[in-house]
MDTraj code that builds the backbone (N, CA, C; nanometers):
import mdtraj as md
import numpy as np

residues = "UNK UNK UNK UNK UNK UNK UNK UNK UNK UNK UNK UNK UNK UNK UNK UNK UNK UNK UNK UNK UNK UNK UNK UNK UNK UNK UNK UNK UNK UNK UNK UNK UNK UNK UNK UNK UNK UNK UNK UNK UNK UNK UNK UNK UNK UNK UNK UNK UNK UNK UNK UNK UNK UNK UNK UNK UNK UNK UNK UNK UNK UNK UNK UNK UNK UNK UNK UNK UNK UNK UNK UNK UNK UNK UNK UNK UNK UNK UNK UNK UNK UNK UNK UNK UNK UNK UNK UNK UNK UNK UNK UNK UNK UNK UNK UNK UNK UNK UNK UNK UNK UNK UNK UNK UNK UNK UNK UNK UNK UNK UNK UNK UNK UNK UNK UNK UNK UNK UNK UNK UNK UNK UNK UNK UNK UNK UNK UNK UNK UNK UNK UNK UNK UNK UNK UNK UNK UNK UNK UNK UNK UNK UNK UNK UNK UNK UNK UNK UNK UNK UNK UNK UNK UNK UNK UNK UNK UNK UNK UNK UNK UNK UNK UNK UNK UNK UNK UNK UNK UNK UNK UNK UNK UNK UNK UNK UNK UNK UNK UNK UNK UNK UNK UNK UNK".split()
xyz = np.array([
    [0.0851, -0.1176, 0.0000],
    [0.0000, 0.0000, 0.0000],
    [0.0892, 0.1232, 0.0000],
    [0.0694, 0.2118, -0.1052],
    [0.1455, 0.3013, -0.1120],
    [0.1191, 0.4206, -0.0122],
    [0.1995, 0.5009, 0.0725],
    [0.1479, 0.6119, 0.1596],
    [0.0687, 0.7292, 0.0993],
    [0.0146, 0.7736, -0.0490],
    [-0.0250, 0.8247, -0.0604],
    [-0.2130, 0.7904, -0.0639],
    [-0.2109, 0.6478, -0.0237],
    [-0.3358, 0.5985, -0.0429],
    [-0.3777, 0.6115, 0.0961],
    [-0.3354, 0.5905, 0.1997],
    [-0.3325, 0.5840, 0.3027],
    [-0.3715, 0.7152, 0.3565],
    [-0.4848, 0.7144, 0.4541],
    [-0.5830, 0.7780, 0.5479],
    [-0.6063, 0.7470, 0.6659],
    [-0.5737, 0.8277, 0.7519],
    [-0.5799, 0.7636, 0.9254],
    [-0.6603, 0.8195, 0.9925],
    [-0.7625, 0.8327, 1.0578],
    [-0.8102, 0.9021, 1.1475],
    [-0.7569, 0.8685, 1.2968],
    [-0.7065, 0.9979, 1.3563],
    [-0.6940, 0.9864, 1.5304],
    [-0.8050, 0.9638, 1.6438],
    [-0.8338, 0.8635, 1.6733],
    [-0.9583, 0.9152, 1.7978],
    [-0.9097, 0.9043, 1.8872],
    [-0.9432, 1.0187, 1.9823],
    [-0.8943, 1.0452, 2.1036],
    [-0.9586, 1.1680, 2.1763],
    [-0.8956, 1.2257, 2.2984],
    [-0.9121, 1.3076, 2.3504],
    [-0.8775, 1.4532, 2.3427],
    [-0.7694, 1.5350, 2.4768],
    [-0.7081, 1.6716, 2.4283],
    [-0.6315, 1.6355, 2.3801],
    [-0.5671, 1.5266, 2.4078],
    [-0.3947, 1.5134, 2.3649],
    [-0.3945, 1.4901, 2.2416],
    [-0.5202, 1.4324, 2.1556],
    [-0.5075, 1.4100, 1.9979],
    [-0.5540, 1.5888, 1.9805],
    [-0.6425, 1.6038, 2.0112],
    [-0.6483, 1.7553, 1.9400],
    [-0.5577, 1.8485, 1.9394],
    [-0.5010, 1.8420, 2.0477],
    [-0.3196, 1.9504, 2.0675],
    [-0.4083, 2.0675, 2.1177],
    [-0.4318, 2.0280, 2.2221],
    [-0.4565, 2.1121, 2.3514],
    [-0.3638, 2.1509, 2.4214],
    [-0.3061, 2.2834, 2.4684],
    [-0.4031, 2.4064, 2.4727],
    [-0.3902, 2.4797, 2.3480],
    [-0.3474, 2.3938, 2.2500],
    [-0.3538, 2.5144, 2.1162],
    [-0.4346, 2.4382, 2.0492],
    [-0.4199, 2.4163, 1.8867],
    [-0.5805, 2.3943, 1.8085],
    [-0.5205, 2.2725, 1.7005],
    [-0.5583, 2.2337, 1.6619],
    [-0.5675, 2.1135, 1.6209],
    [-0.4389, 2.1057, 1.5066],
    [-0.4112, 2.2207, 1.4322],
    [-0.2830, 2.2436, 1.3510],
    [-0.1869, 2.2458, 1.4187],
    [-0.1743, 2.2033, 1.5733],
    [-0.0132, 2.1584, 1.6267],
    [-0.0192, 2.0480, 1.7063],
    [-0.1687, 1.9871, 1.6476],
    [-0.1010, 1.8720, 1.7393],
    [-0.0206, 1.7483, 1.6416],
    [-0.0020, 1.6402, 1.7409],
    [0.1017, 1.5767, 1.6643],
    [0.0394, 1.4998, 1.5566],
    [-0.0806, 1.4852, 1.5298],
    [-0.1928, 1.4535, 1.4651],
    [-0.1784, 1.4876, 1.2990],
    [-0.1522, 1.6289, 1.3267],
    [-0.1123, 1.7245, 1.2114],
    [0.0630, 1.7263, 1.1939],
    [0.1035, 1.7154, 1.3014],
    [0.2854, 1.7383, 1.2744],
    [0.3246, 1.5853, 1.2100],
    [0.2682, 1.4890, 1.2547],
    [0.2744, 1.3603, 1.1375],
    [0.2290, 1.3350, 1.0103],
    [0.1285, 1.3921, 1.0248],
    [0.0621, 1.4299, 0.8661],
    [0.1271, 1.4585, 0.8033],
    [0.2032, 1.5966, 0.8214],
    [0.2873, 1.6560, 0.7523],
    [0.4446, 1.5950, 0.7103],
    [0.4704, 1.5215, 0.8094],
    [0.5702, 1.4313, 0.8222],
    [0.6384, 1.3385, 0.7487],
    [0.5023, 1.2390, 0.7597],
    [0.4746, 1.1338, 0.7051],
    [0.4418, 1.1136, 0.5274],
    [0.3689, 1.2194, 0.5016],
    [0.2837, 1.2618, 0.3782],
    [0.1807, 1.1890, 0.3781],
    [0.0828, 1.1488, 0.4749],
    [-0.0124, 1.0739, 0.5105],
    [-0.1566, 1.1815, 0.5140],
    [-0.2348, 1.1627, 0.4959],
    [-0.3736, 1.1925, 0.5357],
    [-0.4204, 1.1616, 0.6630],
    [-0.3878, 1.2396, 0.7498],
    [-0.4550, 1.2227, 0.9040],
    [-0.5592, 1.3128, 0.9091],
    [-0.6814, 1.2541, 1.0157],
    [-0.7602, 1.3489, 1.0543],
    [-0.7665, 1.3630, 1.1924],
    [-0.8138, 1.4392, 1.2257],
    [-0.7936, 1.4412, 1.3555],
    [-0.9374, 1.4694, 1.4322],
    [-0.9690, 1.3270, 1.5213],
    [-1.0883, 1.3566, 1.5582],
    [-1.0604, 1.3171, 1.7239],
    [-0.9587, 1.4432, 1.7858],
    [-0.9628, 1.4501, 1.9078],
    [-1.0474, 1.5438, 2.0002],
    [-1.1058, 1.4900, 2.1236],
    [-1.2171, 1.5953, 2.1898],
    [-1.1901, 1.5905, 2.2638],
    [-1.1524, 1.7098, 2.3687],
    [-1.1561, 1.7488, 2.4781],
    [-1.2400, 1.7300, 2.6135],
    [-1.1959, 1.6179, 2.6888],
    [-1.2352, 1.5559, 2.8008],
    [-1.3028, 1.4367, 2.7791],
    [-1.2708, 1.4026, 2.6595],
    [-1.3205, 1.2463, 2.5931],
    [-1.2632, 1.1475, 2.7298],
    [-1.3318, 1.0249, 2.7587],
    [-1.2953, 0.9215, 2.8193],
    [-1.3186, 0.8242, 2.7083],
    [-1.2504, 0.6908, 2.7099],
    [-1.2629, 0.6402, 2.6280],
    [-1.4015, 0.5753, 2.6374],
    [-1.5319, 0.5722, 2.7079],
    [-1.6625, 0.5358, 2.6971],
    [-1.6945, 0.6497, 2.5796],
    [-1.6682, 0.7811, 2.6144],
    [-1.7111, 0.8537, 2.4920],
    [-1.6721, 0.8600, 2.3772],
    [-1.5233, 0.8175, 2.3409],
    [-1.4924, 0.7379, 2.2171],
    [-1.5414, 0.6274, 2.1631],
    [-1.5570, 0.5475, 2.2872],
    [-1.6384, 0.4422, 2.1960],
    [-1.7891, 0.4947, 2.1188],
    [-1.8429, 0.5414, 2.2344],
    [-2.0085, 0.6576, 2.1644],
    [-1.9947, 0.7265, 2.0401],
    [-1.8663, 0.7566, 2.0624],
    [-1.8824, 0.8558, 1.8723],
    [-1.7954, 0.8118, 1.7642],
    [-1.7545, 0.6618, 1.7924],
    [-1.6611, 0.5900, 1.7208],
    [-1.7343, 0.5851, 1.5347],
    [-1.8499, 0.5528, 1.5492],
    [-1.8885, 0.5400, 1.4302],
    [-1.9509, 0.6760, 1.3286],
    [-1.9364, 0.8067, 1.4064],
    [-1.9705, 0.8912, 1.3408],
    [-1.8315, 0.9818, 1.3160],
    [-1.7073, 0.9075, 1.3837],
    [-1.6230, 0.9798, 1.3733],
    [-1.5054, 0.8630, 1.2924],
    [-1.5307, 0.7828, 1.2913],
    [-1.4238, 0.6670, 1.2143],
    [-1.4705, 0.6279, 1.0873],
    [-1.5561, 0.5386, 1.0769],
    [-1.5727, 0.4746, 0.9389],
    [-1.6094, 0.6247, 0.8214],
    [-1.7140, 0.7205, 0.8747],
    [-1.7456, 0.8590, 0.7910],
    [-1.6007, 0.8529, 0.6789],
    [-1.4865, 0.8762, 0.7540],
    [-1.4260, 0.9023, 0.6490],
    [-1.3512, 0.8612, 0.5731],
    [-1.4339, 0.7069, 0.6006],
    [-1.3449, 0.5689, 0.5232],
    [-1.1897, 0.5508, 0.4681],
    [-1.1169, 0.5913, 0.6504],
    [-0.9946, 0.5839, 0.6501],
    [-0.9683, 0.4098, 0.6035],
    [-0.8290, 0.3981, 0.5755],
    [-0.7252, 0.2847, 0.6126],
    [-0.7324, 0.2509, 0.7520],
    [-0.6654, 0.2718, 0.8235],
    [-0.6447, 0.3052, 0.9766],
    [-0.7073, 0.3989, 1.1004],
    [-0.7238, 0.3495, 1.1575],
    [-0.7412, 0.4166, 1.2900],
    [-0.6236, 0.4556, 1.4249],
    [-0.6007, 0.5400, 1.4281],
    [-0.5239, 0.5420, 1.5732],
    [-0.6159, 0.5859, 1.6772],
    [-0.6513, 0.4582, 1.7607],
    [-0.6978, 0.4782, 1.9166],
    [-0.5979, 0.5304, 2.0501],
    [-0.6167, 0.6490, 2.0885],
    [-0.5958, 0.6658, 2.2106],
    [-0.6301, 0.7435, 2.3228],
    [-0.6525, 0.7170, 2.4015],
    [-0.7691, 0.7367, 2.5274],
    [-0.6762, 0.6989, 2.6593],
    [-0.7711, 0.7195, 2.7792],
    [-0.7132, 0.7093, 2.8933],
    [-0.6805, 0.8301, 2.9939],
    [-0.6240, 0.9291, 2.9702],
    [-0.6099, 1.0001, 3.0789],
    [-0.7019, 1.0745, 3.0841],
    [-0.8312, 1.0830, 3.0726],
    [-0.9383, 1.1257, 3.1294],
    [-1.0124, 1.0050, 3.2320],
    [-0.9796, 0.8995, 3.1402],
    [-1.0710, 0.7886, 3.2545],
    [-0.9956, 0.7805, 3.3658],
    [-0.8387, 0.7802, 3.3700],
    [-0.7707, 0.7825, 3.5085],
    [-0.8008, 0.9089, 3.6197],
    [-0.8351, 1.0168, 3.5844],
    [-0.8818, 1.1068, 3.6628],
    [-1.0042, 1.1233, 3.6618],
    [-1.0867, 1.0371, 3.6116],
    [-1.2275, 1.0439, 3.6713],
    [-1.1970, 0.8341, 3.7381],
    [-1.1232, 0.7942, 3.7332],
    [-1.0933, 0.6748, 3.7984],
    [-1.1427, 0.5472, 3.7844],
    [-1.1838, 0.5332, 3.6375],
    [-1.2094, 0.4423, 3.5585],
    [-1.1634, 0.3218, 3.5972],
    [-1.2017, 0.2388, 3.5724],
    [-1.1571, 0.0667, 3.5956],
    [-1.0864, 0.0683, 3.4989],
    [-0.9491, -0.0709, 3.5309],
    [-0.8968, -0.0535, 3.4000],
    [-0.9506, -0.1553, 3.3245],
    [-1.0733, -0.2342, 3.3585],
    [-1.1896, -0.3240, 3.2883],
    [-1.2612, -0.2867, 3.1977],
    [-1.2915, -0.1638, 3.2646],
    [-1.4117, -0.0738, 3.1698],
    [-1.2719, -0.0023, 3.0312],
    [-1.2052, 0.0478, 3.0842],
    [-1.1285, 0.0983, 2.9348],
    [-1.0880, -0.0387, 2.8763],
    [-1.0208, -0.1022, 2.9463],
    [-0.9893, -0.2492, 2.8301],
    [-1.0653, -0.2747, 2.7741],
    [-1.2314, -0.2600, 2.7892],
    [-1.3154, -0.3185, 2.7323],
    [-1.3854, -0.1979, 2.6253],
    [-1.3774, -0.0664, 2.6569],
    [-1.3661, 0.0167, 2.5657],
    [-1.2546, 0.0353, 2.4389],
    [-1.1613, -0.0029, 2.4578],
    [-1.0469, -0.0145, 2.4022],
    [-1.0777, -0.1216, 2.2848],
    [-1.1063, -0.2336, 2.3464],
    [-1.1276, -0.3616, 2.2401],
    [-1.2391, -0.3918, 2.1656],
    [-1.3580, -0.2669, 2.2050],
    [-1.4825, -0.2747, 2.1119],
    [-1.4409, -0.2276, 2.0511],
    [-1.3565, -0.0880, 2.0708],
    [-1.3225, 0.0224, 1.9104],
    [-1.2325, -0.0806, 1.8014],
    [-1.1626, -0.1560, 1.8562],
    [-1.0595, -0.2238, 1.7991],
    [-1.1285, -0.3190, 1.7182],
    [-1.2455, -0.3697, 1.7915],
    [-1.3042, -0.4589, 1.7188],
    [-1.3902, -0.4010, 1.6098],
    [-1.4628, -0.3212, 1.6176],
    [-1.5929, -0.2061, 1.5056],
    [-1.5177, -0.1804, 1.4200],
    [-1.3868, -0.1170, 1.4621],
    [-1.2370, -0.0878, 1.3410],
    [-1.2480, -0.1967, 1.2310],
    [-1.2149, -0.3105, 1.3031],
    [-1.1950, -0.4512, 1.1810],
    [-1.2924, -0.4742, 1.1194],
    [-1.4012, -0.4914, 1.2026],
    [-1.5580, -0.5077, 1.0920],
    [-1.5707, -0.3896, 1.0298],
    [-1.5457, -0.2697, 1.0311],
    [-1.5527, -0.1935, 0.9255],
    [-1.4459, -0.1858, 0.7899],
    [-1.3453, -0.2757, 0.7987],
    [-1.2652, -0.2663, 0.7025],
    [-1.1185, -0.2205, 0.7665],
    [-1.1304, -0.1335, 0.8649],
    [-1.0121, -0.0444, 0.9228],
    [-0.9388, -0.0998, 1.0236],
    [-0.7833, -0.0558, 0.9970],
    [-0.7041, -0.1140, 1.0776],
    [-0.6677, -0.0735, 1.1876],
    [-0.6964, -0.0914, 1.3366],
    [-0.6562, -0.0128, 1.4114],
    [-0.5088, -0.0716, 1.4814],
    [-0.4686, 0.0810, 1.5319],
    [-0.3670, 0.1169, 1.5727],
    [-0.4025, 0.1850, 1.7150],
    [-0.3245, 0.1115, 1.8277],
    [-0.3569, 0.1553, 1.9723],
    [-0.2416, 0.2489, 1.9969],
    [-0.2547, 0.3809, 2.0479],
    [-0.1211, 0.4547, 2.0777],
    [-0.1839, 0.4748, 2.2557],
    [-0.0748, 0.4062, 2.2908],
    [-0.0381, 0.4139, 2.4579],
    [-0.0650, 0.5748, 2.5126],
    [-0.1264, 0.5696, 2.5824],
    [-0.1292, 0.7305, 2.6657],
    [-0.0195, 0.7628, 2.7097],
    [-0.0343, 0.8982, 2.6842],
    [0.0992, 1.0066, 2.7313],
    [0.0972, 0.9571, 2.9013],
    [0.2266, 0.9704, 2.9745],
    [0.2541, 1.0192, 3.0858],
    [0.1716, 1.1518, 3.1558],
    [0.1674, 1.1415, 3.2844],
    [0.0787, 1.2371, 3.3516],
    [0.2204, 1.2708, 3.4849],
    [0.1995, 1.3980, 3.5335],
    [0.3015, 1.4679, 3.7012],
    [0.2039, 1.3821, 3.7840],
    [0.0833, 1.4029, 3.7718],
    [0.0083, 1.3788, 3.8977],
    [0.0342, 1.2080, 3.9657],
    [0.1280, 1.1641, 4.0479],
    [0.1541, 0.9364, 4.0839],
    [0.0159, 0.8997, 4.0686],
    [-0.0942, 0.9642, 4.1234],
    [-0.2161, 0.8754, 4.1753],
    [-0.2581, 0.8557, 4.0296],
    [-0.2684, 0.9147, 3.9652],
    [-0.3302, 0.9290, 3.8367],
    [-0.2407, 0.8461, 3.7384],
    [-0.1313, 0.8678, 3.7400],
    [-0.0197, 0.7823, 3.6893],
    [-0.0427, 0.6516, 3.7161],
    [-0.0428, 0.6144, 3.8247],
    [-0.0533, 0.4462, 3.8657],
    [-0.1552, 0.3916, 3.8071],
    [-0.2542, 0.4897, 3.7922],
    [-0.3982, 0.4074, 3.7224],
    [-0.3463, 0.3997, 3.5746],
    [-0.2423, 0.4657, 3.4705],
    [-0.2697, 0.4749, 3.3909],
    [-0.1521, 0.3941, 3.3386],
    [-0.1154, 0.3395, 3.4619],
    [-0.0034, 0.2369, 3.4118],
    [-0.0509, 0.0687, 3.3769],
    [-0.1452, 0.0619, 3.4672],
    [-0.2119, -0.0391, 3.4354],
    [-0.2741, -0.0324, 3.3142],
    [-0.3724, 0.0438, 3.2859],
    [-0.4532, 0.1063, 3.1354],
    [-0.3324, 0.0460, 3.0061],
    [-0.1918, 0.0858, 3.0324],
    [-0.1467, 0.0829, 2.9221],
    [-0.0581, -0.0882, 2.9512],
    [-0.0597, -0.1423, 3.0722],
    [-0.0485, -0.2856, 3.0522],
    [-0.1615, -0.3581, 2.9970],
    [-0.2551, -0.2907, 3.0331],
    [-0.3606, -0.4160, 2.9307],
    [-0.3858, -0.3768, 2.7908],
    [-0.3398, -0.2741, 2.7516],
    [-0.3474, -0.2003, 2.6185],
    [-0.2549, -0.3298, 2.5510],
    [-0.1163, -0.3160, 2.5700],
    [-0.0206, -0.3889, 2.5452],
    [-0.0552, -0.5436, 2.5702],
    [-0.0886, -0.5562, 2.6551],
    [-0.1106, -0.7193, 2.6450],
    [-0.2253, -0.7634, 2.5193],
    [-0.3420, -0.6551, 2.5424],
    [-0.4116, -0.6785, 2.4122],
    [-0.3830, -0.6905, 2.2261],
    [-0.2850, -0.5835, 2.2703],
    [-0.2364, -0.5391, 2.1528],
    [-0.1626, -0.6893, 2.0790],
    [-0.0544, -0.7013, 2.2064],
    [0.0273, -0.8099, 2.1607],
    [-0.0580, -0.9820, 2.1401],
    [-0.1513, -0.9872, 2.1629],
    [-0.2477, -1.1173, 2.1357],
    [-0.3480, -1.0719, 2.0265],
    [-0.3651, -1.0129, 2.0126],
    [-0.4459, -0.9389, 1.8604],
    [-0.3411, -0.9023, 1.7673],
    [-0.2336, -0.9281, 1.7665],
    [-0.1313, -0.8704, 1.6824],
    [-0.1232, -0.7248, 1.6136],
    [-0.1721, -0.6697, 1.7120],
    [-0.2267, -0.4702, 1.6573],
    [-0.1027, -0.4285, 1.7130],
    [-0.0610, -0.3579, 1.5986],
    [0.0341, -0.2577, 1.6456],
    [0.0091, -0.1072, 1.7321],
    [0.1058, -0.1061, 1.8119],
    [0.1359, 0.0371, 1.9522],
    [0.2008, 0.1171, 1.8674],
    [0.1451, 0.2600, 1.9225],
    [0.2319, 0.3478, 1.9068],
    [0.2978, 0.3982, 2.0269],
    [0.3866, 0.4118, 2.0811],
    [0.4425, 0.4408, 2.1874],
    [0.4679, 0.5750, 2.2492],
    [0.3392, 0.6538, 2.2612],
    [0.3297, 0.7838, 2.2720],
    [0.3977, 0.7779, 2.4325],
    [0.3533, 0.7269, 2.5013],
    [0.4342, 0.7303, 2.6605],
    [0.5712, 0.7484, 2.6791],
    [0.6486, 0.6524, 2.6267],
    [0.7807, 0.6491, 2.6006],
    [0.8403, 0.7635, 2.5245],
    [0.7757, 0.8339, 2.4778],
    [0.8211, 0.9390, 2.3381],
    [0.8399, 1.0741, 2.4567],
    [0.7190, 1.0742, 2.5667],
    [0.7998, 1.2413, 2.6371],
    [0.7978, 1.1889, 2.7749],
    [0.8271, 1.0782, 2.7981],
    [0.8655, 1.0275, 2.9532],
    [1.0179, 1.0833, 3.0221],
    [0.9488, 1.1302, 3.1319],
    [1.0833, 1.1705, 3.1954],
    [1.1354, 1.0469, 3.2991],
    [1.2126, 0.9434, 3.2899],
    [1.2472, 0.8192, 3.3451],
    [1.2160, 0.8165, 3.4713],
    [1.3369, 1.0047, 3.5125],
    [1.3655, 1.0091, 3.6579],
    [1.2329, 0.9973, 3.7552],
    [1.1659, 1.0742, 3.6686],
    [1.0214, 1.1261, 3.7752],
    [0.9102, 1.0128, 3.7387],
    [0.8932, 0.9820, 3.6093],
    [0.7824, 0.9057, 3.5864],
    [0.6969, 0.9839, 3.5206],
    [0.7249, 1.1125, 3.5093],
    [0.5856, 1.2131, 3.4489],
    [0.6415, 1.2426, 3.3180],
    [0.5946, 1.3706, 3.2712],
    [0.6227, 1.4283, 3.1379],
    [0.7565, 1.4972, 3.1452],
    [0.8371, 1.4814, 3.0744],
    [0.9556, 1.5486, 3.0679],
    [0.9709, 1.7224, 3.0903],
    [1.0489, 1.7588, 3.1291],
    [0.9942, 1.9279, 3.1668],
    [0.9482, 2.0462, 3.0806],
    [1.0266, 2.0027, 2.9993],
    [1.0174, 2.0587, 2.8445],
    [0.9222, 2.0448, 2.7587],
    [0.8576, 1.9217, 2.7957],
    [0.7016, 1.8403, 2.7132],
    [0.6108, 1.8904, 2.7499],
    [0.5591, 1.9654, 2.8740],
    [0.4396, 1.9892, 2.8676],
    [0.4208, 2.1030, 2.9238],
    [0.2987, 2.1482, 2.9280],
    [0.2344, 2.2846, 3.0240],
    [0.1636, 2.2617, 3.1310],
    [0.0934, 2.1637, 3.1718],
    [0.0165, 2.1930, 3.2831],
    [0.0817, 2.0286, 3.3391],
    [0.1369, 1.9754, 3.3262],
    [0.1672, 1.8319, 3.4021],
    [0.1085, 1.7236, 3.3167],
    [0.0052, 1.7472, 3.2227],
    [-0.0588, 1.6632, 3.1575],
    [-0.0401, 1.6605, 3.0014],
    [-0.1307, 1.8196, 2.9721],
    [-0.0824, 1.8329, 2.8192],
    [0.0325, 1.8396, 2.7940],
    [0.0932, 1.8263, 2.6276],
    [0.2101, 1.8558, 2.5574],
    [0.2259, 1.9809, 2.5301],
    [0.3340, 2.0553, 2.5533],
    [0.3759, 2.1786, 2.4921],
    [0.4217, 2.1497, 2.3589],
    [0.4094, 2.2310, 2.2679],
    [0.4648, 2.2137, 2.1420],
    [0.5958, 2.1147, 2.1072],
    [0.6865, 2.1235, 2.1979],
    [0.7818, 2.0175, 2.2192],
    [0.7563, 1.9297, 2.2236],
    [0.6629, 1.8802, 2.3236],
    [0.6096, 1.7102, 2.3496],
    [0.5601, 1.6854, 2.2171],
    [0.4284, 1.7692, 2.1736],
    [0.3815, 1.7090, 2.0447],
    [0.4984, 1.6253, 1.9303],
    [0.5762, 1.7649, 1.9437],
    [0.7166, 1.7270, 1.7840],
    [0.7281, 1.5637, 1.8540],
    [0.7434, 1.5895, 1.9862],
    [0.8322, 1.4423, 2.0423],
    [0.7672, 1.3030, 2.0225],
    [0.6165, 1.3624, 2.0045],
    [0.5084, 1.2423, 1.9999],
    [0.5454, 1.2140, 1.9210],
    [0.5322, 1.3093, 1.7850],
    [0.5484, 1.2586, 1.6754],
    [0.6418, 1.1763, 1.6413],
    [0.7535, 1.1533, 1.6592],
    [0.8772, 1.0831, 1.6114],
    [0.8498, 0.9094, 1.6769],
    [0.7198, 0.8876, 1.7773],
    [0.7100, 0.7670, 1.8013],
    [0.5838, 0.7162, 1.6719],
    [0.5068, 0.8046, 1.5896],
    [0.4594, 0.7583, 1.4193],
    [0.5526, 0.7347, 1.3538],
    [0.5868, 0.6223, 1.3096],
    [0.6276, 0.5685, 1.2307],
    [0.5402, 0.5947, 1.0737],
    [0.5937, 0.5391, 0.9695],
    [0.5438, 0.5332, 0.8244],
    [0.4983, 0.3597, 0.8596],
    [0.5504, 0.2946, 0.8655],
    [0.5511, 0.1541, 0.9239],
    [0.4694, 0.0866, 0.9977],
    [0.3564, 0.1477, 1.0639],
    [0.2346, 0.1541, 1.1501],
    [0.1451, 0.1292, 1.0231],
    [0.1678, 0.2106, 0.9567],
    [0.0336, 0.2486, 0.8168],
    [0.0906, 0.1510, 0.6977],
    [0.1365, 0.0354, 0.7108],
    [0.1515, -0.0565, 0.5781],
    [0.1220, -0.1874, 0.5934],
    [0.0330, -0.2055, 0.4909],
    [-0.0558, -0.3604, 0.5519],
    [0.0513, -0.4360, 0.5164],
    [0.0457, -0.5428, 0.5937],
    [0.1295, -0.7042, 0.5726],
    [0.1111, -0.7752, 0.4693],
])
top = md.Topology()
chain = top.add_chain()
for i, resn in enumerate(residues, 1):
    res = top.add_residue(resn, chain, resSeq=i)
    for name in ("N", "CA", "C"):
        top.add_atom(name, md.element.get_by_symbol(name[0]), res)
traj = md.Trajectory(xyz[None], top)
């Protein structure tokens, strides 16, 4: 499949929209551009992934992408979500993805400052990964991309409020999209 055929839509939350600025910086768009891919970007602000799953079909198949990139989570960790209920949000989208034709792609949630919130969202992204790896769906490794080791949170430079990406984090997200995510087997 050549990359110019190729169409992705993002679903997600702020962190897909590139909050606190507007949707032309998030990394959504800085891969687009990147890549030479067709991304859209259908991130919403204070999405949990129950509400991704709710607007999965008016916001995914519509624009009869290739791919999907799912990622969700740090809203359900601060409203304190089970990590049952997102696994299981997680693997309907994954599943509606395939019966619609589309391939999804799970990208791991960003790092959070806040431990309590963190710890929940460490689990979130072990069962992401365990799913991933028994469904054979490829990760994008947005966590790892602005993790600060020492602390466990966002690197200092990555973000503005402890949660979102500053323009930095985004660039940084970006470099964990690959071209290689988006080419069927």
């Amino acid at each position: 499949m050549s990359a110019k055929r190729v169409k992705v839509v993002a679903l997600g939350d702020s962190i897909t929209y590139g909050f606190p600025y507007t949707p032309e910086h998030s990394w959504v768009a800085i891969a687009g551009d990147l890549l030479n891919i067709n991304m859209i970007n259908q991130g919403s602000c204070g999405d949990t992934t129950s509400f991704m799953l709710y607007r999965f079909f008016e916001c995914v198949p519509y624009f009869n992408p290739t791919h999907v990139i799912i990622m969700g989570g740090v809203n359900d960790a601060f409203w304190k979500i089970s990590p049952g209920t997102v696994g299981e949000n997680i693997r309907k989208m994954c599943s509606h993805a395939e019966e619609s034709g589309i391939i999804p792609v799970i990208g791991l949630p960003t790092p959070v400052n806040e431990k309590p919130f963190e710890n929940i969202l460490i689990q979130y992204r072990e069962q992401m990964s365990l799913f991933a790896e028994e469904k054979g769906i490829q990760i994008i490794d947005f966590y790892r991309s602005i993790l600060d080791p020492e602390t466990g949170g966002i690197q200092d430079d990555y973000h503005v409020d402890g949660v979102h990406p500053s323009i930095y984090g985004y660039e940084a997200m970006t470099q964990a999209v690959k071209a290689e995510h988006f080419i069927e087997e």
